[in-house]
N, C-alpha and C positions, 0 to 999 in steps of 0.2 A: 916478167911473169904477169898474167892478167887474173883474174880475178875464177876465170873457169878453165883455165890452158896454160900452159907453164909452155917458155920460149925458151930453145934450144939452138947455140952459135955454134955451127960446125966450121964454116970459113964465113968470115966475116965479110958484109959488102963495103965496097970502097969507092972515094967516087967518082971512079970509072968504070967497075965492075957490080954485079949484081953478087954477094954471097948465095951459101949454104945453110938449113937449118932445116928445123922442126918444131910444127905445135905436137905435144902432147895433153889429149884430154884426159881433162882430172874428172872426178862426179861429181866435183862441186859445183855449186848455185847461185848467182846472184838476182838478186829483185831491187830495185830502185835506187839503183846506181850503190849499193853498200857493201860491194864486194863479196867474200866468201862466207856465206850463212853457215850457221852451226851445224846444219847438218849433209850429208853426201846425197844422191839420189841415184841407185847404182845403175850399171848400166849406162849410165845418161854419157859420160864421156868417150865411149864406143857408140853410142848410136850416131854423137853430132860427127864424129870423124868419117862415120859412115855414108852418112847423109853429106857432108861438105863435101868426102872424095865426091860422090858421087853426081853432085850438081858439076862440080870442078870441070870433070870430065864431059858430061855435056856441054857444057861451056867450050871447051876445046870441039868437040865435033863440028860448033858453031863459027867457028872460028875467034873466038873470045879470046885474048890473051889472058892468062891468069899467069899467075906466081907458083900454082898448083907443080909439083913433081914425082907423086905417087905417095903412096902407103908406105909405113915400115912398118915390117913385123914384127920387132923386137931390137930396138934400138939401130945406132949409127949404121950406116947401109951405104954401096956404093947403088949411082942412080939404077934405073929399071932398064936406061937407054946400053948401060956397059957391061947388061946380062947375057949371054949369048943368046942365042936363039932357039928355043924350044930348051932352055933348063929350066926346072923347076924353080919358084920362089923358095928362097932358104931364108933362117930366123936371121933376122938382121938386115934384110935387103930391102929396097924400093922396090916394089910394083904397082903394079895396075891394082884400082879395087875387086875387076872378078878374079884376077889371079890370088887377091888373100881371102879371098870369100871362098873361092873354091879350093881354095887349102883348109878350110873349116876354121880362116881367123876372122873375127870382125876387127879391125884394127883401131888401135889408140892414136895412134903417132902419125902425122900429116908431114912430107918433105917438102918443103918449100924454098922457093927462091926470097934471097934478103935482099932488101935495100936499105939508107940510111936512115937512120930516125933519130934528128939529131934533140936536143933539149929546146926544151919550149920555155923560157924563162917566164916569170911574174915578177913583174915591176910596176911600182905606183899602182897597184890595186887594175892594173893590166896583163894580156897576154904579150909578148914583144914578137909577134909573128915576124919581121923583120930581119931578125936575129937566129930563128928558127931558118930562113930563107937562107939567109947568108951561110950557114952553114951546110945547105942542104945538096948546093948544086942541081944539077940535072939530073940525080938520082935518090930518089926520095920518096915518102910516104908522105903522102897528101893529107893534111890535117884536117880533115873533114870526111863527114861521113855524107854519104848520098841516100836520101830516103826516098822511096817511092810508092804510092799507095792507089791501090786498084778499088776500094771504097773506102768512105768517112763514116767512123761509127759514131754511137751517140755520144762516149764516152771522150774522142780523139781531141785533142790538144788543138790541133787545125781549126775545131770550130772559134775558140777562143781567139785566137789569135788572126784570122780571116776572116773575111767574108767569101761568101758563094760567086759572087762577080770575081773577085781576086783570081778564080781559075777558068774562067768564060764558064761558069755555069749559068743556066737562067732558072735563079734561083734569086729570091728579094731576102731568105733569109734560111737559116739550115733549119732542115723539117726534124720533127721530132724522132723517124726512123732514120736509118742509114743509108747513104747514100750510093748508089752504085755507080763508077766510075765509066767511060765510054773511053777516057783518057785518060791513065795515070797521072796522078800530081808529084812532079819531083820535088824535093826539098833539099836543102843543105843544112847540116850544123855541124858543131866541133866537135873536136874528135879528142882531144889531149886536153881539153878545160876539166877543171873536177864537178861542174858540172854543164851538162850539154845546153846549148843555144842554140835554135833555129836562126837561120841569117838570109839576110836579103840576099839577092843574086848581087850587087855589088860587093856586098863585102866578104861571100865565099872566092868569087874572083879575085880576092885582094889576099885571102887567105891561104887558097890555092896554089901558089907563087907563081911558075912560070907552066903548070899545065892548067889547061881551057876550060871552064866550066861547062861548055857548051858540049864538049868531048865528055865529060863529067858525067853530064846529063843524058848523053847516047849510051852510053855502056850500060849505064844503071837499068835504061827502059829495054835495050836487049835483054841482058841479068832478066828482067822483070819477067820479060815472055818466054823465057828458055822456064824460067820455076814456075811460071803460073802454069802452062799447058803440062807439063810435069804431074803438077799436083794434080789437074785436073784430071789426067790418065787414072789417078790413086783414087779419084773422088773425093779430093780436097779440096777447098778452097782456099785461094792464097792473097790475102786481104792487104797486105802491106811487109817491108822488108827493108834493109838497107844494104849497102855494100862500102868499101874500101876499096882506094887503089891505090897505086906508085904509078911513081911517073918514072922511066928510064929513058934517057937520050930524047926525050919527046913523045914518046908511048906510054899511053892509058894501059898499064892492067890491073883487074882484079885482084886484090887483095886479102889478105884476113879469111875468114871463112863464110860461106855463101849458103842462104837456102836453107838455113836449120831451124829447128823448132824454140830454138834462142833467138837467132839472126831476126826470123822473120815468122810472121802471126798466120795461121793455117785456119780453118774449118772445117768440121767432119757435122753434116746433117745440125748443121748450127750450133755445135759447141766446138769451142776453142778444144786448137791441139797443139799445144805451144807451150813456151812459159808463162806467158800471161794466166794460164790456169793458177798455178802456183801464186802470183800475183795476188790474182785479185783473191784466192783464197785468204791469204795475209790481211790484205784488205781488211776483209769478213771477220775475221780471228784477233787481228793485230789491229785493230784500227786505230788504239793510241801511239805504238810505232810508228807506225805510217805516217801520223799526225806530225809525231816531233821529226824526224825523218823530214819532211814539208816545211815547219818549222826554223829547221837546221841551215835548209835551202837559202830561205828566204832571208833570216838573218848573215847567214857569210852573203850573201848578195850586198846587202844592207852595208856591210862592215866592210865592203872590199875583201873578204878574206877567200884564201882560194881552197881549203880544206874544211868544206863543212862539215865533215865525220864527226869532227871535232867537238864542233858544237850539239852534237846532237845528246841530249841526255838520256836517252834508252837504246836498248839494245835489244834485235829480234830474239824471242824461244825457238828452240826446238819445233819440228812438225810431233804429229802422231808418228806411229811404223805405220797405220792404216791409209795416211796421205802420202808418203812417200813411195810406198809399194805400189800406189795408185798412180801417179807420177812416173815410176819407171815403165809401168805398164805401157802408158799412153806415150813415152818416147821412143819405146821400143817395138808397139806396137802399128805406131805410125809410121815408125822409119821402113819396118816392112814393108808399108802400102807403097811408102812412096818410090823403094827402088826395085818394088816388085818380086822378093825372096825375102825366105824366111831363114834371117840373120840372126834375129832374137827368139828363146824362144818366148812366147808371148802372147797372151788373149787373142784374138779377132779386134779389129781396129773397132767394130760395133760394142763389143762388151767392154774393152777401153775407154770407149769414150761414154757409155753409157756408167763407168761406175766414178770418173771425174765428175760426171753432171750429177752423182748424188753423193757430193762432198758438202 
């Protein structure tokens, strides 16, 4: 189970074979790596299943491998491919997302193809990728995540850790607004650390076991242009995002979920439509959370320890019902924009995002 999706084994993958399964979205939240917040924000686990079939499936038009296999309506289903032809979708089955949209569902539950994922040990105050490998064979989830960013905000991590030459900008130092991108910046960090590391291109290579970062690095920047021009249809803007994949037999696909207002950081007329809102609200609200949260980080780094929850001595509140309700609005009402039907019902994406910006 993760933290916003709870993981479903129908036939397990083996390693020769890819399994069977399902994410189901919960409404639960997470903000800065701390897993399930106190409170749900409704809606939101239909809108990301929404939104992820639906990039999924572009994806595929592209010719993208993904792991994607339809919608279920309501639990275990046989695939969409072993439906006859012209029958209706019935409760329980895989389909397509306009076949459960046009059955008046918006769906929770994602069919997906499995690969392994074998354990990732910590030893001596390390990860043993290694051992991770050794187990993994030629079918397996890639422990790393692929980041890709179409601009550098003021606030982005990149500037600390870079410089402007680092990615051929001709730039002597990052300016005090944001930067717009001509060329996406790939990145890599881990994926199963408890908490995340940006890594040099050698040592994502090393991490990666036997698929190519370079391959890695292709999928992520198609990913990138299949949801950027997307968004841009909706009149979003789509600032930065990651992806996941497995490796099978030697094939890159897509992984995990793609393109959601979790996944990946949007814009509407310059406020954020993503979770980042929620965020930096916390920020605002919680700023001694966040602090020891920071804190926590820093000393399990310090200590070798690989559970810093642990150490953290506070724990997030509760939202208002006034921030919440505002929050579903704006995933529900974005999700609209972005697949073009009204799935939720739900504000105007303008009076959404206009009642987030006076939170």
């Amino acid at each position: 189970m993760t933290s916003v999706k709870e993981f479903r084994v129908d036939e397990p993958a083996t390693a020769a074979d890819l399994g069977r399964g399902a994410f189901v979205f919960t409404d639960d939240y997470s903000v800065f790596d701390w897993g399930k917040m106190p409170d749900e924000i409704p809606d939101k686990g239909a809108s990301l299943c929404t939104m992820g079939a639906f990039n999924f499936e572009l994806l595929v038009d592209e010719g993208v491998p993904t792991h994607y296999d339809g919608v279920v309506v309501d639990g275990e289903a046989p695939r969409a491919s072993e439906r006859a032809s012209g029958d209706e979708p019935r409760v329980g089955e895989t389909v397509s997302l306009d076949a459960a949209l046009d059955d008046g569902v918006a769906p929770r539950e994602m069919a997906i193809e499995l690969t392994q994922v074998p354990d990732l040990p910590f030893e001596d105050g390390s990860y043993a990728y290694d051992a991770y490998h050794a187990d993994a064979g030629d079918n397996y989830l890639v422990p790393l995540e692929i980041v890709f960013r179409n601009r550098v905000g003021v606030g982005s991590s990149l500037r600390s850790r870079t410089d402007p030459a680092d990615h051929g900008l001709d730039l002597d130092e990052w300016p005090d607004e944001t930067v717009e991108l001509d060329d996406p910046i790939v990145e890599f960090s881990t994926k199963y650390e408890e908490q995340d590391r940006y890594l040099d291109r050698a040592e994502a290579d090393r991490i990666a076991g036997v698929a190519d970062v370079d391959d890695l690095e292709a999928v992520a920047r198609e990913v990138n242009r299949v949801v950027t021009e997307q968004a841009a249809e909706a009149g979003l803007v789509h600032q930065d995002g990651k992806i996941e994949c497995l490796n099978y037999q030697g094939e890159i696909r897509v992984a995990d979920v793609v393109g959601t207002f979790d996944e990946n950081r949007f814009a509407y007329d310059g406020q954020q439509v993503s979770k980042e809102v929620v965020r930096q609200y916390h920020k605002r609200t919680q700023p001694d959370w966040v602090a020891a949260v920071g804190e926590a980080k820093e000393r399990a780094d310090a200590e070798g320890v690989a559970d810093w929850k642990s150490l953290c001595e506070q724990s997030p509140e509760p939202l208002d019902g006034g921030v919440i309700q505002a929050a579903r609005d704006l995933y529900c009402a974005g999700t609209n924009a972005y697949v073009g039907r009204a799935v939720f019902d739900a504000p105007s994406l303008d009076d959404a995002v206009e009642t987030v910006g006076d939170l």
